[in-house]
N, C-alpha and C positions, 0 to 999 in steps of 0.2 A: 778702199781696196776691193779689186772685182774679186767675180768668185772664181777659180780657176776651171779651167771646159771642162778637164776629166769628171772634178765635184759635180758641176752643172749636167751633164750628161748621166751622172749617177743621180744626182735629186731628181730629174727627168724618169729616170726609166723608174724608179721604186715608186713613184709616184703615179704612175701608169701600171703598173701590176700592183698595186696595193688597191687602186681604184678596177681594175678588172676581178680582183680576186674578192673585192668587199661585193660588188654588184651581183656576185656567185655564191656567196656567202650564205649557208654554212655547205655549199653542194661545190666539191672538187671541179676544178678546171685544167685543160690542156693549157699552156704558157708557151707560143712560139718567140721564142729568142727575134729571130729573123722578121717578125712582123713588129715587137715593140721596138726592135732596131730602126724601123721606118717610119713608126710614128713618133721617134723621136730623134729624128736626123734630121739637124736643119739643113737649111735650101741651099743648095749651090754645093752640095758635099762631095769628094769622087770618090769615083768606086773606091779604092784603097781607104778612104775614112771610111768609107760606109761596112766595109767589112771590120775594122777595127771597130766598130758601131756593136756589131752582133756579140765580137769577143767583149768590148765592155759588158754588155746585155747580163751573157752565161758568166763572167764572178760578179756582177751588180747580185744578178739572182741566187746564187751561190751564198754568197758573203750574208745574204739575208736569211738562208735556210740555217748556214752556222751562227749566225746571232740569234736566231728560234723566232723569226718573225715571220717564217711560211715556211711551209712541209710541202712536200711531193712523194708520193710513188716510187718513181724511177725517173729517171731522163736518157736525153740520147746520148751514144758516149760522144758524138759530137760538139756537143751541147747546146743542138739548137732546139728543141722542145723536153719541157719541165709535164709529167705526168701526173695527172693528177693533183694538182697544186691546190692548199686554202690555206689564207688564213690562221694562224694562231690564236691561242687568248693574247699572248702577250702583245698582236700587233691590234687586237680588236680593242685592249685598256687605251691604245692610243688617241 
């Protein structure tokens, strides 16, 4: 059984902000929505997935600040930049 794209594209991006935010770690980082949307949009995507790219991005990142596996600051009400972002313990036992 594959894995489904939404899953895939979700394992994709926490896996990209869990690796920027550990490389920063323990010192807060800016999180642009719209850039990990790019580094994690495969090839040949059009524009219209690639913006549904960015809204996965803001509740990938979201959904990870209500499970206490990263804190932020503030963000945009947009929701394309996360202020301030690191890290928890509960994502560093991992």
């Amino acid at each position: 059984m594959s894995v489904p794209p939404n899953i895939d594209r979700f394992n994709k991006v926490t896996l990209l902000v869990f690796d920027k935010l550990y490389q920063a770690f323990p010192v807060p980082i800016d999180i642009d929505s719209s850039k990990i949307a790019i580094e994690t949009l495969p090839n040949g995507e059009t524009f219209d997935e690639s913006f549904q790219c960015i809204e996965l991005v803001y509740h990938a990142i979201d959904f990870l600040r209500k499970e206490g596996f990263i804190e932020f600051e503030d963000s945009c009400m947009d929701g394309t930049l996360f202020l301030q972002a690191r890290l928890t313990a509960k994502s560093l036992a991992l």
